[in-house]
N, CA, C and O of each residue as an XYZ file, in Angstrom:
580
protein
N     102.404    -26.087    -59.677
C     103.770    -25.642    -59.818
C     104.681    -26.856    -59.682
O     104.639    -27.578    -58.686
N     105.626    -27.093    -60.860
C     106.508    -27.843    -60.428
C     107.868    -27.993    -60.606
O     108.300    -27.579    -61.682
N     108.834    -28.588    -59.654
C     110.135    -27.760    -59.811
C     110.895    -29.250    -59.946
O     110.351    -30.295    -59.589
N     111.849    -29.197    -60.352
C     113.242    -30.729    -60.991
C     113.000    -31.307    -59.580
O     113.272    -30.964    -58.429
N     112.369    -32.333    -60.180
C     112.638    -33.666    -59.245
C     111.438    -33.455    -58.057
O     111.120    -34.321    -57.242
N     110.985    -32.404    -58.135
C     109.821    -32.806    -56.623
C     108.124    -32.318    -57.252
O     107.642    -31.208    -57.481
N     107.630    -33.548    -57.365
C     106.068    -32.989    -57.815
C     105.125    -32.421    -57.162
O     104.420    -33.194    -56.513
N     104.837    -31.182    -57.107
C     103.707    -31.079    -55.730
C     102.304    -31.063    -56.072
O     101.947    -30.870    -57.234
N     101.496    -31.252    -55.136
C     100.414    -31.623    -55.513
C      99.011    -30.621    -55.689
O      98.806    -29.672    -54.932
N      98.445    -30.852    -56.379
C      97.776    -29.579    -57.119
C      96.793    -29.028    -56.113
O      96.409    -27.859    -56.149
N      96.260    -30.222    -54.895
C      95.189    -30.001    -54.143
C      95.637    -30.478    -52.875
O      96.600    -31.244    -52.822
N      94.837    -29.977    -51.507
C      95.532    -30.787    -50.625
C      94.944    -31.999    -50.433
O      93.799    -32.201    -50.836
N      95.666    -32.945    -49.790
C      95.421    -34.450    -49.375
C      94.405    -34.276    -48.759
O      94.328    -33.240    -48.098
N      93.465    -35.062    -48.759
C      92.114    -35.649    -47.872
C      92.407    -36.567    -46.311
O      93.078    -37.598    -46.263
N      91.833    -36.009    -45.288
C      92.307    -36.892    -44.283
C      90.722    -37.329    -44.054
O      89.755    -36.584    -43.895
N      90.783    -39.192    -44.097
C      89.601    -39.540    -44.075
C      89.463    -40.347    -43.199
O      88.343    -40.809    -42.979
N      90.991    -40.882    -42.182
C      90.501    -41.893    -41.041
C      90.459    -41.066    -39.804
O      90.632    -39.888    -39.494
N      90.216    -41.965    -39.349
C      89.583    -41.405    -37.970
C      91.045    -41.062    -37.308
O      91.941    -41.835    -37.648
N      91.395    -40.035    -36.434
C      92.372    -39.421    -35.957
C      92.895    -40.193    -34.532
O      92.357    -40.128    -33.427
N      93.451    -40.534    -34.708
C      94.129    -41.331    -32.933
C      95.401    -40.824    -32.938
O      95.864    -40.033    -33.759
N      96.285    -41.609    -31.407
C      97.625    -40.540    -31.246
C      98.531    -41.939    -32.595
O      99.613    -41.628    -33.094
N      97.938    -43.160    -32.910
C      98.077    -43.916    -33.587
C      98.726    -43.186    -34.875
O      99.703    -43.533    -35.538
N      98.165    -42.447    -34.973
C      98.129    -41.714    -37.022
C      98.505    -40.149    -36.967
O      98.633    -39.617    -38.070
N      98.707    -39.307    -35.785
C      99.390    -38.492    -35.711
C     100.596    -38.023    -34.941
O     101.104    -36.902    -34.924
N     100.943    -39.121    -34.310
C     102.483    -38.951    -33.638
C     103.052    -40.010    -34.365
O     102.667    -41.162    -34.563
N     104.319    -39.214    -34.822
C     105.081    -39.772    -35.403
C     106.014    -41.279    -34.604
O     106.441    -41.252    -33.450
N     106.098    -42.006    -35.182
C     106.540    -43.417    -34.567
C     107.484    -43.330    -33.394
O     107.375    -43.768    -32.248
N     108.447    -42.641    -33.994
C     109.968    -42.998    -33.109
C     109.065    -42.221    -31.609
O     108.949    -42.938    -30.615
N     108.473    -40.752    -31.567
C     107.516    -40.569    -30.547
C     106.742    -41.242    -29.423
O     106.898    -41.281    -28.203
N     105.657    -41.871    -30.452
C     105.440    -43.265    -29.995
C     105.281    -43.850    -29.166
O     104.167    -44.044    -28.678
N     106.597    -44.430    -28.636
C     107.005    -45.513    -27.947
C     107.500    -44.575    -26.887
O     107.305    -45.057    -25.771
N     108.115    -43.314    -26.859
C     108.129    -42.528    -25.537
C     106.913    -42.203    -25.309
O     106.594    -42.724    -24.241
N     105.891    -41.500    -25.833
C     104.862    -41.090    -24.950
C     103.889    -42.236    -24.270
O     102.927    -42.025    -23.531
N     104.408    -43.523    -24.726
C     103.959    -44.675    -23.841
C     104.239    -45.038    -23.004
O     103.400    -45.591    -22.294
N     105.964    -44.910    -22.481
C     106.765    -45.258    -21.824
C     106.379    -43.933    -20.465
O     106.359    -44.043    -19.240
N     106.071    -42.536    -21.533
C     106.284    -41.767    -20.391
C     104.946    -41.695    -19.486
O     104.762    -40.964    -18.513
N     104.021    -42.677    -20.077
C     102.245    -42.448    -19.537
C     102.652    -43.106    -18.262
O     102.489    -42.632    -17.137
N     103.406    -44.682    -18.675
C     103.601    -45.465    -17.037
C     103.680    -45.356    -16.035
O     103.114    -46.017    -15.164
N     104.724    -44.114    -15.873
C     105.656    -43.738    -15.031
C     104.176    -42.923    -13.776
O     103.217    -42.178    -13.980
N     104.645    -43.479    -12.778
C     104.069    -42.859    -11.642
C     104.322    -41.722    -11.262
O     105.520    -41.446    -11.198
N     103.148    -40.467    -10.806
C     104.361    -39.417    -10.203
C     104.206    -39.647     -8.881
O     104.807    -38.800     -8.219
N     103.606    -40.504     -8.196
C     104.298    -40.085     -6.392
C     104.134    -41.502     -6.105
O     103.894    -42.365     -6.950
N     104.307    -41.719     -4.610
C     104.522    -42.926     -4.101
C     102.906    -43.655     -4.334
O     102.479    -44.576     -5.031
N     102.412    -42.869     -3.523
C     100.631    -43.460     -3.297
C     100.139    -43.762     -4.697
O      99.507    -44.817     -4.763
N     100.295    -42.980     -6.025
C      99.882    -43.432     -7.163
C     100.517    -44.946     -7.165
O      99.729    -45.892     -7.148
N     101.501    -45.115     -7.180
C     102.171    -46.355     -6.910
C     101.783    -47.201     -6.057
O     100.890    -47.811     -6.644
N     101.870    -47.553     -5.217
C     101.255    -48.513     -4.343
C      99.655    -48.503     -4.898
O      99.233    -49.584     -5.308
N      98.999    -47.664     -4.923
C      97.850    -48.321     -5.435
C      97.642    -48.383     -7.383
O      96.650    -48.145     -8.072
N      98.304    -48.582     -7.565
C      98.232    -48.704     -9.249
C      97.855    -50.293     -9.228
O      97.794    -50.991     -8.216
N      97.646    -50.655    -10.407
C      97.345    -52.574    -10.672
C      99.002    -53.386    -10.391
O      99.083    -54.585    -10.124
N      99.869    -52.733    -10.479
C     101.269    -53.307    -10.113
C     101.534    -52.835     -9.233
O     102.436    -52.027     -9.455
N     101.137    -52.872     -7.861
C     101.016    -52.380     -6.392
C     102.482    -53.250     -6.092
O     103.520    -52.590     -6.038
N     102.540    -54.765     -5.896
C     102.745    -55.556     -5.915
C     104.662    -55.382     -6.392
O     105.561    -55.492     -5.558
N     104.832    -55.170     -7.527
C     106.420    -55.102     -8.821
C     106.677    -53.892     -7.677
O     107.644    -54.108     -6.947
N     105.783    -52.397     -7.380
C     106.474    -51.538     -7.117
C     106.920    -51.765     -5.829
O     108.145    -51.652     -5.834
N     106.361    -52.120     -4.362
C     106.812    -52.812     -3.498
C     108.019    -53.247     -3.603
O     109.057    -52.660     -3.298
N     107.882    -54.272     -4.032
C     108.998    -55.266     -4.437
C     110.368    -54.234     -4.879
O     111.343    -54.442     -4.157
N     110.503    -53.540     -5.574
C     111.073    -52.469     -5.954
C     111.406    -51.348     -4.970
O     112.560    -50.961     -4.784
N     110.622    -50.980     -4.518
C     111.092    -50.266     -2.856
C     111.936    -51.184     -2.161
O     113.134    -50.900     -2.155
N     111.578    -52.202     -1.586
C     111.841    -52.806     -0.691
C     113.495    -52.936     -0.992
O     114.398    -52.549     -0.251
N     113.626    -53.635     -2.376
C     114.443    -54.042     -2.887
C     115.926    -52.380     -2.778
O     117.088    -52.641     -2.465
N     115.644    -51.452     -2.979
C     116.598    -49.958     -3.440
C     116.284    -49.770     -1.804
O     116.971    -48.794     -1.500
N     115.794    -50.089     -0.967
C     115.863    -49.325      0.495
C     116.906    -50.759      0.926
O     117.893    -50.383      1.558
N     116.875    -51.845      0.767
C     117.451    -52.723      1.686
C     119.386    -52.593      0.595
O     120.385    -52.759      1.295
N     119.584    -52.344     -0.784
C     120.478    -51.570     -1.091
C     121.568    -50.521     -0.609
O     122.792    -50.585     -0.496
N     120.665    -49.570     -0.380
C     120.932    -48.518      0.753
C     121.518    -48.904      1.693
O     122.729    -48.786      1.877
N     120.593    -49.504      2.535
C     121.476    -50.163      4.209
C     122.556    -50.838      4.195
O     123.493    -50.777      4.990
N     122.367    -51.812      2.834
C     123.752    -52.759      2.856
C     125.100    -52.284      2.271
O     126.063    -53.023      2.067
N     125.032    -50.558      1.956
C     126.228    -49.821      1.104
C     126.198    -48.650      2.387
O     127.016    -47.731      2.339
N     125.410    -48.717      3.303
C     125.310    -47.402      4.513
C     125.726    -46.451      3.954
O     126.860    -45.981      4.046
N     124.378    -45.880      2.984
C     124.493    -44.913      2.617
C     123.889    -43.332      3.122
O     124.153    -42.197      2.726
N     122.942    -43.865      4.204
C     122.943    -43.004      5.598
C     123.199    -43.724      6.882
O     123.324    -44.921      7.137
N     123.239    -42.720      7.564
C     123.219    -43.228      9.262
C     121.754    -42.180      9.739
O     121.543    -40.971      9.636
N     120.909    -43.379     10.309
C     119.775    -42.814     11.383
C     120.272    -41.994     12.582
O     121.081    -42.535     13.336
N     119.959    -41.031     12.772
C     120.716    -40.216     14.175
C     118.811    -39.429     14.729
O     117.830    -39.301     13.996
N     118.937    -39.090     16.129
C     117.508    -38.167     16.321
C     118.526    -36.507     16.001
O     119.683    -36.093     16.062
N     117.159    -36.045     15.656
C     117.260    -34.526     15.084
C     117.277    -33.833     16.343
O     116.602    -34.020     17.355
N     118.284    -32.898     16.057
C     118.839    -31.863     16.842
C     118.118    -30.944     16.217
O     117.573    -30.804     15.122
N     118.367    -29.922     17.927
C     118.032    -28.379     17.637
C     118.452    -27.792     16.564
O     119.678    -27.808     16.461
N     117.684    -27.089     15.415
C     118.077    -26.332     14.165
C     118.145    -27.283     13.383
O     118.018    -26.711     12.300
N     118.267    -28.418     13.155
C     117.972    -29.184     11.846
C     116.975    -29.059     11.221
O     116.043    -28.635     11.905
N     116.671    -29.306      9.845
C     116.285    -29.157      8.854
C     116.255    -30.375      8.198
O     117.106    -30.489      7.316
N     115.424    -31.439      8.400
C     115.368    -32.443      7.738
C     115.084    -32.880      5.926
O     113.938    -32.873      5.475
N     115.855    -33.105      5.370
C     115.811    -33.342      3.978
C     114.689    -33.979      3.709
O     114.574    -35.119      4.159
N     113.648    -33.424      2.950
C     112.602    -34.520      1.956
C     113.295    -35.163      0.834
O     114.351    -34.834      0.293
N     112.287    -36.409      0.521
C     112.574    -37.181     -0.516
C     111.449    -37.726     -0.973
O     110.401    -37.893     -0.349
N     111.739    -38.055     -2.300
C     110.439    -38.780     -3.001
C     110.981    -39.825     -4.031
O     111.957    -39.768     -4.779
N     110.157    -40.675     -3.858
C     109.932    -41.718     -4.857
C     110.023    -41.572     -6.415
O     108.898    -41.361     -6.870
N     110.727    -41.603     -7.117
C     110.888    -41.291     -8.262
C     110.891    -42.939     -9.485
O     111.802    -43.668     -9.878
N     109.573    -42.930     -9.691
C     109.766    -44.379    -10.756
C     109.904    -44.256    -11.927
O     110.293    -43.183    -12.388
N     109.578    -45.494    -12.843
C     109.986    -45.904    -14.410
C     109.848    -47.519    -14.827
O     110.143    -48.568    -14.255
N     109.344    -47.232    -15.915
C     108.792    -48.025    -16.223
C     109.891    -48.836    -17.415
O     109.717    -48.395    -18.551
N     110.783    -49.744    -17.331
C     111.383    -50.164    -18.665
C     110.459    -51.273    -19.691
O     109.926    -52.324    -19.336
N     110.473    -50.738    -20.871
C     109.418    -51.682    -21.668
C     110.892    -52.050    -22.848
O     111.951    -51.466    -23.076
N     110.321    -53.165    -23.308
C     111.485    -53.185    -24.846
C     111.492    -52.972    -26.433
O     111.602    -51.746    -26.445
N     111.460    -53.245    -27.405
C     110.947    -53.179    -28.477
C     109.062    -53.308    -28.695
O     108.120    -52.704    -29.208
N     109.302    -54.240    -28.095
C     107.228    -54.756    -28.509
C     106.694    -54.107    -27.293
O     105.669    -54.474    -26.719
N     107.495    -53.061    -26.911
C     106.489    -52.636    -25.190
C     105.904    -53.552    -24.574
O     104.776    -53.566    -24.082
N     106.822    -54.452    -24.612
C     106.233    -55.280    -23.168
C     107.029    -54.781    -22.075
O     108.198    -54.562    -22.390
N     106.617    -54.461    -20.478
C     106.965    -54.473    -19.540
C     108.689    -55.250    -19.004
O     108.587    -56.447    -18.736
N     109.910    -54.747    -18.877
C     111.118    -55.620    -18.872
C     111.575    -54.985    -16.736
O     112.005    -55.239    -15.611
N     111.235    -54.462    -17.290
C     111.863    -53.871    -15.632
C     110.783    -52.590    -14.364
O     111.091    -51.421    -14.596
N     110.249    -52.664    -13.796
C     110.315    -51.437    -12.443
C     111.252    -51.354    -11.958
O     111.940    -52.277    -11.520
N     111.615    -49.468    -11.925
C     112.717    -49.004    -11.668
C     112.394    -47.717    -10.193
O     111.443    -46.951    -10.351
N     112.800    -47.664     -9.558
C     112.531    -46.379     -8.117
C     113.775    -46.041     -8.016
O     114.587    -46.936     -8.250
N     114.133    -45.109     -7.763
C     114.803    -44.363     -7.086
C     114.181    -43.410     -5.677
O     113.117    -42.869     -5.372
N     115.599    -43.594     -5.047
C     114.554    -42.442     -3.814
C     115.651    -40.958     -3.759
O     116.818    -41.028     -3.375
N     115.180    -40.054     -4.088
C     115.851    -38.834     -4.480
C     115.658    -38.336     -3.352
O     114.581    -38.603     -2.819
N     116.718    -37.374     -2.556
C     116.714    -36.284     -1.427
C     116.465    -34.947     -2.416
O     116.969    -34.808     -3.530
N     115.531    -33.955     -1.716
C     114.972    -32.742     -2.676
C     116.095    -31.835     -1.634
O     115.806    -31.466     -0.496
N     117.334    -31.601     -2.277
C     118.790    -30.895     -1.992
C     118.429    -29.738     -1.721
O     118.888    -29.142     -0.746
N     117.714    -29.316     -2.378
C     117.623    -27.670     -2.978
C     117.105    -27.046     -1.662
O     117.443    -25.902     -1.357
N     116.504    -27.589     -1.086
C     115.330    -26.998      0.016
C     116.690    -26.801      1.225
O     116.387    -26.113      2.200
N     118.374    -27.459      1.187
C     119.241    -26.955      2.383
C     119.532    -25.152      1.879
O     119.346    -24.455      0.882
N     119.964    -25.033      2.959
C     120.425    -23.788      3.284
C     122.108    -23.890      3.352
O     122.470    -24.901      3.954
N     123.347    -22.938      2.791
C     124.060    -22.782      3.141
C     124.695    -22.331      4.551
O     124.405    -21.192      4.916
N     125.314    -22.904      5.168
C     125.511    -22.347      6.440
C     125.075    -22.911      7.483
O     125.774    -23.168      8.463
N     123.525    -23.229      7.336
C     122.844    -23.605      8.085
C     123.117    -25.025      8.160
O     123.674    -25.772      8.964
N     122.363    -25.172      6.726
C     122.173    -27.270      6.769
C     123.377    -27.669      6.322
O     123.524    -28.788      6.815
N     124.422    -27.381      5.608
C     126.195    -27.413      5.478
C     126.993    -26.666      5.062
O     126.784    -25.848      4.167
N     128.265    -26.873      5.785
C     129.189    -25.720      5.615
C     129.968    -24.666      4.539
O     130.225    -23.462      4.523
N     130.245    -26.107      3.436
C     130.709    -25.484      2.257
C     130.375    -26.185      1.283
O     129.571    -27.091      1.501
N     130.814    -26.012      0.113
C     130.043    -26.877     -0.739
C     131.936    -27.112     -1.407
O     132.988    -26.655     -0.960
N     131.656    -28.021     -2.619
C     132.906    -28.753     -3.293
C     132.578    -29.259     -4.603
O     131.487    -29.826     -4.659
N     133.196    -29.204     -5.592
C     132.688    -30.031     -6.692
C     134.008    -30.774     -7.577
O     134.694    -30.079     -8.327
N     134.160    -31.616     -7.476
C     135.338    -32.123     -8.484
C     135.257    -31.977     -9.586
O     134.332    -32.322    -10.322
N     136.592    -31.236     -9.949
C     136.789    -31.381    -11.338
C     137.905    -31.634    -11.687
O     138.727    -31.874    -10.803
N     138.313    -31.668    -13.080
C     139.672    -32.262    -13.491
C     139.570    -31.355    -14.821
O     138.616    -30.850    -15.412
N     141.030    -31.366    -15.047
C     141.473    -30.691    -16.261
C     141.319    -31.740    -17.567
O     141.025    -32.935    -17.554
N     141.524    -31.152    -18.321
C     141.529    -32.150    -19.593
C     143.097    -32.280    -20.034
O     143.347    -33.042    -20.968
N     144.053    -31.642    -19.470
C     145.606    -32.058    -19.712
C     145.907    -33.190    -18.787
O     146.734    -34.034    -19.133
N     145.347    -33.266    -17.732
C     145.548    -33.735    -16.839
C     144.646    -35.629    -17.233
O     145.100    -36.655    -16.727
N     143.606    -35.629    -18.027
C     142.889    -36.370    -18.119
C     143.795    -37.375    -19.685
O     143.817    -38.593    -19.862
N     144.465    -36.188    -20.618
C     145.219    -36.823    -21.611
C     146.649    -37.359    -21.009
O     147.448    -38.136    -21.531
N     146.701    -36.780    -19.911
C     148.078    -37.393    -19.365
C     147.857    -38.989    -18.595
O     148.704    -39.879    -18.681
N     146.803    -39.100    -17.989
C     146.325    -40.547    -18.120
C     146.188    -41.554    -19.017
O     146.239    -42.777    -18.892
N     145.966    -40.687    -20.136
C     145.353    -41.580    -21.538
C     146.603    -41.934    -22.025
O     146.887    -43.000    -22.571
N     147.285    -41.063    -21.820
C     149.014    -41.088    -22.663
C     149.892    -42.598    -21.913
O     150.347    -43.616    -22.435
N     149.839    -42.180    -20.680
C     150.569    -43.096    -19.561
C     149.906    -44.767    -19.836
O     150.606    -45.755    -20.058
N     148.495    -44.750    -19.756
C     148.044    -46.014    -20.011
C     148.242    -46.407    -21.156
O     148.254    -47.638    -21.148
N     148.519    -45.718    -22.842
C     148.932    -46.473    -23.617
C     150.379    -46.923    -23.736
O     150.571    -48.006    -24.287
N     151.457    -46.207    -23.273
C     152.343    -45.995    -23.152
C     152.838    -47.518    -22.305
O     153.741    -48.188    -22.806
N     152.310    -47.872    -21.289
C     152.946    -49.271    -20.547
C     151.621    -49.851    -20.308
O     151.033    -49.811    -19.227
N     151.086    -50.524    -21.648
C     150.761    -50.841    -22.024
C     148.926    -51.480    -20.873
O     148.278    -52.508    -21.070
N     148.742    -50.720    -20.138
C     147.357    -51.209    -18.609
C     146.625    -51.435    -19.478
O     145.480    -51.819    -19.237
């Protein structure tokens, strides 16, 4: 069957090489499902992986961060507290040719596990209007910031 401008083909195509994720994921793909193999999921996979060593270095580096922006204060736990978990959350930055450019950690608090009431009082979220956000935009072109 054939219709203006597109020829189709009378039989189907033959697949004759050998199948890898090479020849059936599409490219742009690729390079994420490589990026996303790296990535550690917990601490201990990390420390003992072959880059024991980068990830260290990388802890050390986002915990001594922390202290120098005091972004907690150490206190001992009181009666009824509920101490927040956290985990290690890594990444791997590679660049065009996937070579290795960066180890990345974060240390995430798992929020979800407080209680209202209990573990804090109220909650808050900022927001802003969008009249309010063009009235900035207006003012700064206006004298000239």
């Amino acid at each position: 069957m054939q219709r203006i401008g597109v020829i189709w083909p009378r039989h189907p195509t033959l697949i004759t090489a050998n199948i890898s994720a090479n020849n059936i994921i599409p490219y742009k793909r690729r390079a994420h499902k490589e990026i996303k193999s790296a990535v550690t999921k917990s601490y201990k996979e990390a420390v003992r992986s072959d880059q024991c060593k980068e990830w260290n270095k990388e802890i050390t580096q986002e915990l001594e961060n922390m202290i120098k922006l005091n972004v907690w204060t150490i206190r001992g736990a009181r009666d009824g507290d509920h101490p927040i978990t956290s985990m290690w959350v890594s990444k791997v930055k590679k660049d065009d040719q996937q070579q290795v450019t960066k180890y990345k950690v974060q240390l995430c608090a798992q929020g979800f596990h407080q209680i209202q009431g209990l573990d804090y009082p109220q909650t808050f979220s900022p927001t802003g209007r969008i009249s309010k956000l063009q009235e900035l935009i207006s003012n700064t072109t206006v004298n000239n910031y």
